[in-house]
DSSP file (Angstrom, degrees, kcal/mol; ACC not computed):
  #  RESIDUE AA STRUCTURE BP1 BP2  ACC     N-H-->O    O-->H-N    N-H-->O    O-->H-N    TCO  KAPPA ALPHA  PHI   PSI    X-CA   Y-CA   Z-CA
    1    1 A X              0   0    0      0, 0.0     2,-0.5     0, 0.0     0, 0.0   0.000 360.0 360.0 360.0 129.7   -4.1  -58.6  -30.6
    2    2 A X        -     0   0    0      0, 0.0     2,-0.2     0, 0.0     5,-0.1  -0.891 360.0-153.2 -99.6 127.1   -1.5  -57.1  -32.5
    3    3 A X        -     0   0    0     -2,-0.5     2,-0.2     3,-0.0     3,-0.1  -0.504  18.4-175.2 -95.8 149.3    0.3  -53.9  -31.0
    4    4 A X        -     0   0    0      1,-0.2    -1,-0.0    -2,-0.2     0, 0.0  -0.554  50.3-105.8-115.9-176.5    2.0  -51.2  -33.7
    5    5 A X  S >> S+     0   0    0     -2,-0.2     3,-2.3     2,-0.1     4,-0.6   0.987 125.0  51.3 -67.6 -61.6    3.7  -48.4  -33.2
    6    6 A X  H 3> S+     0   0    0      1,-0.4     4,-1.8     2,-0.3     3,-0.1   0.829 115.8  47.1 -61.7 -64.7    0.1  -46.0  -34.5
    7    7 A X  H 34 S+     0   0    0      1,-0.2    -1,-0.4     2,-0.2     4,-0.3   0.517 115.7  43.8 -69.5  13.5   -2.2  -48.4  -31.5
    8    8 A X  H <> S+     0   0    0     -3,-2.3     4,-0.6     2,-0.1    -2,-0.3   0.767 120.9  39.7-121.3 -32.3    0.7  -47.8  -28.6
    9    9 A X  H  X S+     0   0    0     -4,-0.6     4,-1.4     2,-0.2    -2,-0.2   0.448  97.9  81.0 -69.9  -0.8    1.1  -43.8  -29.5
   10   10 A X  H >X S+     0   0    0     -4,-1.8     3,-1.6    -5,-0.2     4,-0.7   0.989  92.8  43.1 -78.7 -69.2   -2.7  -43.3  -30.0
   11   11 A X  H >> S+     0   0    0      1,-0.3     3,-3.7    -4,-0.3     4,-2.2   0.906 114.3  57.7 -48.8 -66.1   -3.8  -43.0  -25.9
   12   12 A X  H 3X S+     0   0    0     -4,-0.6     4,-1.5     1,-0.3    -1,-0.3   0.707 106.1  42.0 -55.5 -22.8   -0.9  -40.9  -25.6
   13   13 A X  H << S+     0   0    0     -3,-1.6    -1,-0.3    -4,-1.4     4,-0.2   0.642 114.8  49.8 -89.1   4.5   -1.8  -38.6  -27.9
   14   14 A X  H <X S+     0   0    0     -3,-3.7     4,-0.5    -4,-0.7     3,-0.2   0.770 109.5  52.3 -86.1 -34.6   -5.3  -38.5  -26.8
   15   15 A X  H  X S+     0   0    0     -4,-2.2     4,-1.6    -5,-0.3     3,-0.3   0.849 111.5  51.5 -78.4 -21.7   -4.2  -38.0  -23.4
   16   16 A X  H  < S+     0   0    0     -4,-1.5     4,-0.5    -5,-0.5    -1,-0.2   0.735 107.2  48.5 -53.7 -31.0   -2.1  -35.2  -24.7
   17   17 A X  H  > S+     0   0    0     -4,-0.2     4,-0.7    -3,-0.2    -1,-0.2   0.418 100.5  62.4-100.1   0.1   -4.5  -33.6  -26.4
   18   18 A X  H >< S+     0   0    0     -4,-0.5     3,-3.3    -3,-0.3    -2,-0.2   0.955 105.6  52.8 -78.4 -77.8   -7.0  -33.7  -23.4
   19   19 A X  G >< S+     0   0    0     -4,-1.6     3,-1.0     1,-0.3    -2,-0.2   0.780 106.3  58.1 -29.9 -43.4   -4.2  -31.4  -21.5
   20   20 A X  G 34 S+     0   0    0     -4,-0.5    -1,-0.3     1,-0.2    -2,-0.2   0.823 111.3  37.3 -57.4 -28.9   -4.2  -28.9  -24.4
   21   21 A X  G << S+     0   0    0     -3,-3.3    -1,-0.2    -4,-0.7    -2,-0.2   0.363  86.6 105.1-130.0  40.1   -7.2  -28.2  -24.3
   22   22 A X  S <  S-     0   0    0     -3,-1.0    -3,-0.0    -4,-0.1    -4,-0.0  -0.465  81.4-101.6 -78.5 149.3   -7.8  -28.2  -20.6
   23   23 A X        -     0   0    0     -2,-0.2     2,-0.2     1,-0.1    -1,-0.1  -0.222  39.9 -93.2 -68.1 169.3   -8.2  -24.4  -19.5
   24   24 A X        -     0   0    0      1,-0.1     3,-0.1     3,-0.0    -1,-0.1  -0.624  54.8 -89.1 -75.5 148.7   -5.1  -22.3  -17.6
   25   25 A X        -     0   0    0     -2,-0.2    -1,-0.1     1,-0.1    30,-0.0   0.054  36.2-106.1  -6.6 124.5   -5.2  -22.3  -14.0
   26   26 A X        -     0   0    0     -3,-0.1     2,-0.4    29,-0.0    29,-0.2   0.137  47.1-143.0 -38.2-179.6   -7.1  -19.7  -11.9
   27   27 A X  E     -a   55   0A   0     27,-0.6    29,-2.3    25,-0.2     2,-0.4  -0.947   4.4-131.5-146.1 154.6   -4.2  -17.4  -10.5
   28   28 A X  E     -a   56   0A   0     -2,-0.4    29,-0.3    27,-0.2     2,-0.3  -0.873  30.2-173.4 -75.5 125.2   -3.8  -15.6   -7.0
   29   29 A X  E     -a   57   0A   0     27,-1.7    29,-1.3    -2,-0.4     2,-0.3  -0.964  13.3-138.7-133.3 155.8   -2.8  -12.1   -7.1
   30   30 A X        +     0   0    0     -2,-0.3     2,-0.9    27,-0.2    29,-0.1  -0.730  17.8 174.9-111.2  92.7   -1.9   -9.7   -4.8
   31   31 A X        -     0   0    0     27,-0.4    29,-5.2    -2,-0.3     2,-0.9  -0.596  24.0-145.1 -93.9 126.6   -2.6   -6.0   -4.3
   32   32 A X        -     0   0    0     13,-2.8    13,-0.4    -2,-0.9    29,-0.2  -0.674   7.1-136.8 -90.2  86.0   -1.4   -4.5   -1.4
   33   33 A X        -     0   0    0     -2,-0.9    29,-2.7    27,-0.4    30,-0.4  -0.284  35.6-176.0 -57.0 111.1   -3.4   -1.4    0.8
   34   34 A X  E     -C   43   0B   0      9,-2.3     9,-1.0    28,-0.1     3,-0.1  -0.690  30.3-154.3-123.9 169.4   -0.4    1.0    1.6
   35   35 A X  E    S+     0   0B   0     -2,-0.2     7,-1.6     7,-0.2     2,-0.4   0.343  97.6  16.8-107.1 -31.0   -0.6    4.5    3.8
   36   36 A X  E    S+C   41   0B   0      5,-0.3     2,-0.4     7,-0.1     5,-0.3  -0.991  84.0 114.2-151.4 149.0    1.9    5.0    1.9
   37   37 A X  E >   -C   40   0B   0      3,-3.4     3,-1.1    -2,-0.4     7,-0.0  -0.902  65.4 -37.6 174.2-151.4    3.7    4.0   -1.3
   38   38 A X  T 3  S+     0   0    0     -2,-0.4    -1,-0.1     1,-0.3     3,-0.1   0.942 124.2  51.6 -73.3 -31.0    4.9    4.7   -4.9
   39   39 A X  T 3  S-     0   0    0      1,-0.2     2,-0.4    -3,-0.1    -1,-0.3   0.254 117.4 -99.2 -40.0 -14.2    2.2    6.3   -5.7
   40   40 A X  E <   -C   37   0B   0     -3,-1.1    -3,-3.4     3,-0.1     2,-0.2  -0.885  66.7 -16.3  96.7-140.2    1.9    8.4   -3.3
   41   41 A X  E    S+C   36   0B   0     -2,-0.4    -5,-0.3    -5,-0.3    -6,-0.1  -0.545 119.0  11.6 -87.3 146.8   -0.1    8.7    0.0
   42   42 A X  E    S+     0   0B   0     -7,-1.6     2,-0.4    -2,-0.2    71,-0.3   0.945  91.1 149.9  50.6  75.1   -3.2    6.3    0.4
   43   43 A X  E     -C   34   0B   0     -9,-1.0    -9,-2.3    -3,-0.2     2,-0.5  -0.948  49.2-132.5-139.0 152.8   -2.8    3.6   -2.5
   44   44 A X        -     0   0    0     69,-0.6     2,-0.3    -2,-0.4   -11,-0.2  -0.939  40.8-120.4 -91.1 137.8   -3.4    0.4   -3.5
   45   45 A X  S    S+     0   0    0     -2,-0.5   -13,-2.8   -13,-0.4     2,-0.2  -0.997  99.2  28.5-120.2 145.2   -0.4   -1.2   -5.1
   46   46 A X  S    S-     0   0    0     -2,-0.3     3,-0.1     2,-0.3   -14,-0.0   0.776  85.0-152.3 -60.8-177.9   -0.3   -2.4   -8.1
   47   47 A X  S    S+     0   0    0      1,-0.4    68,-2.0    -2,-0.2     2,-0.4   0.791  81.2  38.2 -82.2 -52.3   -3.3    0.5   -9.1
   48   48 A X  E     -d  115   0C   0     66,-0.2    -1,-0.4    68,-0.1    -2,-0.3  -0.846  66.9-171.8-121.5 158.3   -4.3   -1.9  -11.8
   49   49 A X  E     -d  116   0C   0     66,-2.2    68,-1.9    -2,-0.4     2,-0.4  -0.896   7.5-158.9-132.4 159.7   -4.6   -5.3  -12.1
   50   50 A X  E     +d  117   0C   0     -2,-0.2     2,-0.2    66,-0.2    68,-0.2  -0.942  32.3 151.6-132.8 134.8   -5.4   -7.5  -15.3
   51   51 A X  E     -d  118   0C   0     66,-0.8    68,-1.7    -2,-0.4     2,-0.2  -0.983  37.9 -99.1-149.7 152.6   -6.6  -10.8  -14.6
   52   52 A X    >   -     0   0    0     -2,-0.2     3,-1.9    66,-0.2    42,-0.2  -0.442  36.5 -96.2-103.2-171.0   -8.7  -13.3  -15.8
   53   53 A X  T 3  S+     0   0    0     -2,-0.2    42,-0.2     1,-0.2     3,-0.1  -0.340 120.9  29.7 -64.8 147.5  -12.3  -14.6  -15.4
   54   54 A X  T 3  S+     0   0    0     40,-3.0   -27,-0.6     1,-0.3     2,-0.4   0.497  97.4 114.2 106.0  -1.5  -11.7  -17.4  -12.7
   55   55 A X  E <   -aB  27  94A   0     -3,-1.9    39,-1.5    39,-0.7     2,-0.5  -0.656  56.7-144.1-103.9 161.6   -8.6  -15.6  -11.2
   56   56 A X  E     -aB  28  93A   0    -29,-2.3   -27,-1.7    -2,-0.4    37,-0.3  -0.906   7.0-151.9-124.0 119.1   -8.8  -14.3   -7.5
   57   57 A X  E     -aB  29  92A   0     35,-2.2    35,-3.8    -2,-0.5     2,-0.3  -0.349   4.8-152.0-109.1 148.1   -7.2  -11.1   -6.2
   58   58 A X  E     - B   0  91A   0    -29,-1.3     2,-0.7    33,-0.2   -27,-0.4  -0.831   6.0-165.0-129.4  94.1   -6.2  -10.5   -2.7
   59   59 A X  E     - B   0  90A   0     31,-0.9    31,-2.3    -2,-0.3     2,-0.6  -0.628  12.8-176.8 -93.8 139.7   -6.1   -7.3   -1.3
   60   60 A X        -     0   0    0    -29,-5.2   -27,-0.4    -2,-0.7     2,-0.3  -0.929  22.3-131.2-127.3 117.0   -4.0   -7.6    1.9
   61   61 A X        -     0   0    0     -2,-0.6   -27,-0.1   -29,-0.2    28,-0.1  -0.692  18.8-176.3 -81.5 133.2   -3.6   -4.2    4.3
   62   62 A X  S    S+     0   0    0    -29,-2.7     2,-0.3    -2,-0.3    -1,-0.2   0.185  72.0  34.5 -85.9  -7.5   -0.2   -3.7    5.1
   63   63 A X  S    S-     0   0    0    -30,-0.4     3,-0.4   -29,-0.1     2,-0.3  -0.903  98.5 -93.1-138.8 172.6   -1.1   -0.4    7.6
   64   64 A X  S    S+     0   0    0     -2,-0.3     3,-0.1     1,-0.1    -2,-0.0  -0.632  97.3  45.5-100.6 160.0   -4.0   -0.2    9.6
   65   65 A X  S    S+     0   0    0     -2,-0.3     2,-0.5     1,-0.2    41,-0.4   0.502  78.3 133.8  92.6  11.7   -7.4    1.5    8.7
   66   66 A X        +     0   0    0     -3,-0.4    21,-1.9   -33,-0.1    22,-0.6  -0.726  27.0 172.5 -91.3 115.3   -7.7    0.0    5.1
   67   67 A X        -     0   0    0     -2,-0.5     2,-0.4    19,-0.2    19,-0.1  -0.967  18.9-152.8-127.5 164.0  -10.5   -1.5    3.8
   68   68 A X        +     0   0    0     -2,-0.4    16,-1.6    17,-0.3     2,-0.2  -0.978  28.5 166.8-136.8 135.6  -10.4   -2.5   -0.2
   69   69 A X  E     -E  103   0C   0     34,-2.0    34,-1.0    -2,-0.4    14,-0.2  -0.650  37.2-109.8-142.4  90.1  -14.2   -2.5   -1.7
   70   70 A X  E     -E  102   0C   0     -2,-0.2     2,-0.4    32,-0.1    32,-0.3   0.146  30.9-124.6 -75.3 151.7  -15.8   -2.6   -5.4
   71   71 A X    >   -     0   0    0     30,-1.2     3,-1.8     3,-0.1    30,-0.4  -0.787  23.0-138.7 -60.6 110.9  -17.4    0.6   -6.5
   72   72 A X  G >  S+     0   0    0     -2,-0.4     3,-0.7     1,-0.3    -1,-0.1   0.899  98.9  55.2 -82.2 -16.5  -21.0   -0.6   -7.4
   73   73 A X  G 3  S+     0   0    0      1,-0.2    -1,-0.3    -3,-0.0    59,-0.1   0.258 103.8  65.5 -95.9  29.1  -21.4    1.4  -10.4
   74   74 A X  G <  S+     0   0    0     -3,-1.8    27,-1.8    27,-0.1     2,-0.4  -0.250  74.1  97.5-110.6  65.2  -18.4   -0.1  -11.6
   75   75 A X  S <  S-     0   0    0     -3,-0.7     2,-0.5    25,-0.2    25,-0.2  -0.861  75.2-101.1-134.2 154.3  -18.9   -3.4  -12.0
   76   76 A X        -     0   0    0     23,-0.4     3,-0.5    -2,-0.4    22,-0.1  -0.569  69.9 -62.6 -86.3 130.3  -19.8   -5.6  -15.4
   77   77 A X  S    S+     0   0    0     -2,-0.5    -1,-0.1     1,-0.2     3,-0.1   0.151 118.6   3.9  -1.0  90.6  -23.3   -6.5  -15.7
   78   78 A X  S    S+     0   0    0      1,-0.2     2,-0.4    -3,-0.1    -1,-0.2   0.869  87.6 134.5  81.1  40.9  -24.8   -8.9  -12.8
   79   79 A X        -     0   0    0     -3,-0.5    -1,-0.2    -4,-0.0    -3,-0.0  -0.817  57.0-131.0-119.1  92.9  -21.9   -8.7  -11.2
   80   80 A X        -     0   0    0     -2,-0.4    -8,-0.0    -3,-0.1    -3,-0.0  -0.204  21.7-109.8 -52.3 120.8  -22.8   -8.0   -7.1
   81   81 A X        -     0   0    0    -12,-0.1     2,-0.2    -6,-0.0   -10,-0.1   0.063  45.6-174.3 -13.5 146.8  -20.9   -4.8   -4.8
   82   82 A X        -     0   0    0    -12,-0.2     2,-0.2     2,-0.0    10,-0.0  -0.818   6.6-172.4-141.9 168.2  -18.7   -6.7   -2.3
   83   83 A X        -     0   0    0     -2,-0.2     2,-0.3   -14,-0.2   -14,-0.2  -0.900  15.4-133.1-157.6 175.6  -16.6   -5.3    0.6
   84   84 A X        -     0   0    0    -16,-1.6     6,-0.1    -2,-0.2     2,-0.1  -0.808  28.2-104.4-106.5 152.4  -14.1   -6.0    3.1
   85   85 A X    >   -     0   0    0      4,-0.5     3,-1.6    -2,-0.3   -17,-0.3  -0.412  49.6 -75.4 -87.6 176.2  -13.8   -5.2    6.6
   86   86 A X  T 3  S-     0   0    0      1,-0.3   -19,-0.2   -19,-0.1    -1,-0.1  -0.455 109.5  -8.4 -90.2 121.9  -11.8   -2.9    8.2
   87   87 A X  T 3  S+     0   0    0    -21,-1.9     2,-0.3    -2,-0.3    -1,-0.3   0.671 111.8 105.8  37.6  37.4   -7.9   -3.8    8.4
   88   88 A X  S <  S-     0   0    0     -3,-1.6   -20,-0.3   -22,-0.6    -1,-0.2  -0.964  79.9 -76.2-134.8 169.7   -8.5   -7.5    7.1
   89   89 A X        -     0   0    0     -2,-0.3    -4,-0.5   -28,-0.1     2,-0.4   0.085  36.9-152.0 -33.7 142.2   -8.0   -9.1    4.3
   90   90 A X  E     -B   59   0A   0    -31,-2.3   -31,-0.9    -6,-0.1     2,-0.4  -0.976   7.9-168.1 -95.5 137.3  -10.4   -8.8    0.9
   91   91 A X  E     -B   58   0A   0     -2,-0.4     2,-0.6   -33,-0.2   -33,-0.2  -0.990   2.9-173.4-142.6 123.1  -10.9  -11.6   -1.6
   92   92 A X  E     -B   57   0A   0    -35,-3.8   -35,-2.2    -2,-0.4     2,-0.5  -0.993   9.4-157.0-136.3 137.7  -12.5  -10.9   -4.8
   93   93 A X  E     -B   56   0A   0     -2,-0.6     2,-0.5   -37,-0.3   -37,-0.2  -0.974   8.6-157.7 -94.8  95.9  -13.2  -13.6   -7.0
   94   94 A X  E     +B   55   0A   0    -39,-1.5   -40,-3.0    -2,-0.5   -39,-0.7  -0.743  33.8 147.3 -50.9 109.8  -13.5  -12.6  -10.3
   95   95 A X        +     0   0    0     -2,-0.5     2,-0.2   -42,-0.2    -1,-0.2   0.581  58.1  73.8-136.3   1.9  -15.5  -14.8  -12.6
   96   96 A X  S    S-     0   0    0    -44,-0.1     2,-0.3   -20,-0.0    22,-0.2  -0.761  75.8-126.7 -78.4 147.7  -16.9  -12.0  -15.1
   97   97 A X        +     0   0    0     -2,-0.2     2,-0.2    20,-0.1    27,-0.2  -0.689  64.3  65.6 -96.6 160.5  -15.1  -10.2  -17.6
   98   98 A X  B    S-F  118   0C   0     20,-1.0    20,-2.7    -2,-0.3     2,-0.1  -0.899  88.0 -32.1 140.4 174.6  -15.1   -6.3  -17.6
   99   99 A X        -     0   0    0     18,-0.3     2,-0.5    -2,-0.2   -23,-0.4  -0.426  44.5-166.6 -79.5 127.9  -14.0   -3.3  -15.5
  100  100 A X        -     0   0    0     16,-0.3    16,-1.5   -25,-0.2   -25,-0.2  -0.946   5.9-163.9-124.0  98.5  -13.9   -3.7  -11.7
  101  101 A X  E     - G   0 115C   0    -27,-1.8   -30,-1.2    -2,-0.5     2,-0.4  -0.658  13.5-171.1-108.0 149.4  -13.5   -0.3   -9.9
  102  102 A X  E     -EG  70 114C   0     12,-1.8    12,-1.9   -32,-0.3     2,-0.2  -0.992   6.6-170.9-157.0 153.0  -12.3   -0.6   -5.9
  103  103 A X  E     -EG  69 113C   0    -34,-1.0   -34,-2.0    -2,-0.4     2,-0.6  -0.698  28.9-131.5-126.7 169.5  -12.0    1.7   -3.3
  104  104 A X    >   -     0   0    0      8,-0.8     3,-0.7     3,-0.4     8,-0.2  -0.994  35.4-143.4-123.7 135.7  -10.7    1.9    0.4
  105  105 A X  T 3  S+     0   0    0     -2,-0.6     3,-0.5     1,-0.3     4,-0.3   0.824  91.4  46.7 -61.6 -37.1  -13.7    3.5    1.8
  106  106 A X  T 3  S+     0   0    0    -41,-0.4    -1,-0.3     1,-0.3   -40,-0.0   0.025 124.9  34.7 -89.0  32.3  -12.1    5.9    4.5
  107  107 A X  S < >S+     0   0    0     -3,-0.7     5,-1.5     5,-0.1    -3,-0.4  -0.461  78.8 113.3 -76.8  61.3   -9.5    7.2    1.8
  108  108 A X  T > 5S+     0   0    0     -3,-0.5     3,-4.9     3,-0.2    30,-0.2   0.770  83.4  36.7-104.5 -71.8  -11.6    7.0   -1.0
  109  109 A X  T 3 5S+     0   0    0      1,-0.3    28,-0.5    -4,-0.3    29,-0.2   0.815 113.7  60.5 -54.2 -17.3  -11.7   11.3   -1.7
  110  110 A X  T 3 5S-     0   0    0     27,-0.1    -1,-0.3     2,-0.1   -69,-0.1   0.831 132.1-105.9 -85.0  -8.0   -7.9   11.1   -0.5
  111  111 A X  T < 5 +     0   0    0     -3,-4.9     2,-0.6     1,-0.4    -3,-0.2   0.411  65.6 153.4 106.0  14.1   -7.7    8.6   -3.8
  112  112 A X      < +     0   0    0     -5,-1.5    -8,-0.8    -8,-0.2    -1,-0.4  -0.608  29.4 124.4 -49.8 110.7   -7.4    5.5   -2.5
  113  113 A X  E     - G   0 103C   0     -2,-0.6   -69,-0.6   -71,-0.3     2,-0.4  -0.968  33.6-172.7-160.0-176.6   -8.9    3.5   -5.6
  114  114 A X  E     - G   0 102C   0    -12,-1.9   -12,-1.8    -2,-0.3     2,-0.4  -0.947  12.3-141.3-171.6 129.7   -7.7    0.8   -7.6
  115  115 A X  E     -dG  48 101C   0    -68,-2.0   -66,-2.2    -2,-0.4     2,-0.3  -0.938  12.4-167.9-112.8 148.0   -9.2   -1.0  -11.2
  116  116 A X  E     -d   49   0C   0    -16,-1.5     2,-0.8    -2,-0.4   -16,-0.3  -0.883   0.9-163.9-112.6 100.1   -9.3   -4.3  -12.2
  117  117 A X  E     -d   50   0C   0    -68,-1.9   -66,-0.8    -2,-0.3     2,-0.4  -0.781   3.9-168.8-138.4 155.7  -10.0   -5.8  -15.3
  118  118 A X  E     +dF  51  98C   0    -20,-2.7   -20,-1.0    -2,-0.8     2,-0.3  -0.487  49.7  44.6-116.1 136.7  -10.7   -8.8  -16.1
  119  119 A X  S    S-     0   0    0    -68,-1.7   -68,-0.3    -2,-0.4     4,-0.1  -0.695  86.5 -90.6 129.7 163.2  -10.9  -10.4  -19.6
  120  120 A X  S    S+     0   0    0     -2,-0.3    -1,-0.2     2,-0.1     3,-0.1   0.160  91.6 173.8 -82.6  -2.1   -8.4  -10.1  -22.7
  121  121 A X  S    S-     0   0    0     -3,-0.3     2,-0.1     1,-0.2    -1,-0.1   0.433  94.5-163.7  36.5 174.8  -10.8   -7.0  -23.7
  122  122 A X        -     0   0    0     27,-0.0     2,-0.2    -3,-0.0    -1,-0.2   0.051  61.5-142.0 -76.4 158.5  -12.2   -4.6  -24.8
  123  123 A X        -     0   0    0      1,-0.2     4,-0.3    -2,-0.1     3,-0.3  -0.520   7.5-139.4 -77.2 136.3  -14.2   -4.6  -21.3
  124  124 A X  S    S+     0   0    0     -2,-0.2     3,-0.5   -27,-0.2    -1,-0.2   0.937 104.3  49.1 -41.7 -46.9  -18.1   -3.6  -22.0
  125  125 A X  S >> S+     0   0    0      1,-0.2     3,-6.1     2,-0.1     4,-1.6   0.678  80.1 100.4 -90.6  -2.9  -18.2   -1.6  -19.3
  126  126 A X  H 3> S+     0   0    0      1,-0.3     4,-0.6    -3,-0.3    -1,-0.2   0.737  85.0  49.3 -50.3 -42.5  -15.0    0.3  -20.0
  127  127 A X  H 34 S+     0   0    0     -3,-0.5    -1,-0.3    -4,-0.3     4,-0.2   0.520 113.7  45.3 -68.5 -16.1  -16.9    3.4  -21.4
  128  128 A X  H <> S+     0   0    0     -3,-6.1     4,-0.8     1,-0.2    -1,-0.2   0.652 108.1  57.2-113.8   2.8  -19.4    3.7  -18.3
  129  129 A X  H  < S+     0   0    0     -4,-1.6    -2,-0.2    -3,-0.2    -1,-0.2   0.570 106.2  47.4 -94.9 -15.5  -16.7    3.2  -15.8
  130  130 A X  T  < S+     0   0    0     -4,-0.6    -1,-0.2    -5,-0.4    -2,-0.1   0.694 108.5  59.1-104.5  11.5  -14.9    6.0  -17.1
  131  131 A X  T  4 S+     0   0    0     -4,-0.2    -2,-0.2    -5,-0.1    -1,-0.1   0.772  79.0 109.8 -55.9 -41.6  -18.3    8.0  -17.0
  132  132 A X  S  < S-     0   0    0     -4,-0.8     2,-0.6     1,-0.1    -3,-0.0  -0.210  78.6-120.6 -72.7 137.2  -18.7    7.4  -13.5
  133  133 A X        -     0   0    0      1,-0.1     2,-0.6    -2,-0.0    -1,-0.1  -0.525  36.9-175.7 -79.7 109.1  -18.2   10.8  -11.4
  134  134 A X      > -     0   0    0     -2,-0.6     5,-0.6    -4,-0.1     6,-0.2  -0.861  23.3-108.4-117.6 131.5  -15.2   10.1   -9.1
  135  135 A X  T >>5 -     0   0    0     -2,-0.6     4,-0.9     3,-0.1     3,-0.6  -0.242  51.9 -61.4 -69.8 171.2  -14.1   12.7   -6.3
  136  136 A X  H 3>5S+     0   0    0      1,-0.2     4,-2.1     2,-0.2   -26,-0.1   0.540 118.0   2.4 -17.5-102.6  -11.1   14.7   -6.2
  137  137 A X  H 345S+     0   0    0    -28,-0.5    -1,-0.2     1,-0.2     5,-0.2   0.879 129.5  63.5 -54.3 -28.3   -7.2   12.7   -6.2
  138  138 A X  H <>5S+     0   0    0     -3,-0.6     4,-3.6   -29,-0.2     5,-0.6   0.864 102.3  48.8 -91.4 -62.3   -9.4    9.6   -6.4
  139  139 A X  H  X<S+     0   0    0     -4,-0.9     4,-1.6    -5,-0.6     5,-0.2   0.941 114.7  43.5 -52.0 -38.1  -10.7   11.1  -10.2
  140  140 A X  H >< S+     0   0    0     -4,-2.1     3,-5.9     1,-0.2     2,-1.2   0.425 113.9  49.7 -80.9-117.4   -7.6   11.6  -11.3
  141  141 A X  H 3> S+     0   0    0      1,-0.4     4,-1.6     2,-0.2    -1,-0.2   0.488 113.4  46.1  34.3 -66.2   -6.1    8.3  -10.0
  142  142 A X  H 3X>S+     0   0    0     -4,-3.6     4,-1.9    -2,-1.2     5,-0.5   0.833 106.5  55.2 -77.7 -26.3   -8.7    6.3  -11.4
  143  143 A X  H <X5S+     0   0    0     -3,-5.9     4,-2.6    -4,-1.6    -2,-0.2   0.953 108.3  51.9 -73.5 -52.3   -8.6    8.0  -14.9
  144  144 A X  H  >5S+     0   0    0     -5,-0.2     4,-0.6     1,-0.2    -1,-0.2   0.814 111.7  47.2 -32.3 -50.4   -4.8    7.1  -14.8
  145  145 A X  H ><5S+     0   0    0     -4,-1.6     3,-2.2     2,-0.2    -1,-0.2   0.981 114.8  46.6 -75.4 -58.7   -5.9    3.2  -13.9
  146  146 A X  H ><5S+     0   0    0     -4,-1.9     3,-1.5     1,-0.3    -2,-0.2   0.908 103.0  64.6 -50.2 -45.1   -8.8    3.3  -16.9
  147  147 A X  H 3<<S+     0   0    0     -4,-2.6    -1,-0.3    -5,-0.5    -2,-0.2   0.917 101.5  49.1 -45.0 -41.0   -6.1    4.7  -19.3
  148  148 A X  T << S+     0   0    0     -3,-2.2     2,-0.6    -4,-0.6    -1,-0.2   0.391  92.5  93.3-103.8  37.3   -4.0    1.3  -19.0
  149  149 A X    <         0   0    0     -3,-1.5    -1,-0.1    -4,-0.2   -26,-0.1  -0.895 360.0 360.0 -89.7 123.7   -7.0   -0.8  -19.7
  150  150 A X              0   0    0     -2,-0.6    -1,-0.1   -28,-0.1    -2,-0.1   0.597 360.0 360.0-102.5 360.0   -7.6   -1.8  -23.5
């Protein structure tokens, strides 16, 4: 067998091009359930998250009496309500793309809420998630998180 340069760079470039066009990594991210914070009183920080499909969010209470929860009429298409319990962790696995609305349940009216969305956009659902009738600081709050979605 005679080796070239062409037959000893050819698996490397195959195997090169296998890594190009493997997808990115999932990611972790973290939103934090404050009593208090830049936002004010009774927040998730960040408010919004951008992620993509495949990525998993962690909401982790830093005070007690926090739970972090989706809003079911804000969820993309076949996408199931989830919740967390009460001063533990939450884990949402995204794997749709679209608008993800979440609440802490006992500070929900006080404006605890929080969006997520997932996808390079525009989200489908973006137009019926900002339909959806949210009470008082909580409305405003969330329309301020739907505003930085594109």
């Amino acid at each position: 067998m005679k080796l070239t340069i062409a037959s000893l760079a050819a698996p490397s470039l195959m195997i090169g091009a296998l890594f190009a066009a493997a997808p990115a990594a999932a990611k972790d991210l973290t939103v934090h359930m404050k009593t208090s914070g830049q936002g004010g009183m009774m927040v998730f920080e960040p408010s919004f998250i951008k992620a993509q499909p495949g990525d998993v969010i962690h909401f982790i209470p830093t005070n007690p009496s926090h739970n972090a929860e989706t809003i079911p009429t804000m969820l993309p298409d076949g996408v199931a309500p989830s919740s967390g319990l009460m001063n533990k962790e939450f884990v949402l696995p995204v794997t749709k793309p679209g608008i993800y609305g979440i609440k802490c349940k006992p500070h929900y009216a006080m404006g605890m809420v929080a969006v997520v969305q997932v996808g390079n956009g525009p989200s489908a659902n973006l137009a019926a998630a900002k339909a959806v009738k949210v009470p008082g600081l909580a409305g405003k709050r969330m329309a301020a998180a739907l505003a930085q979605a594109k």
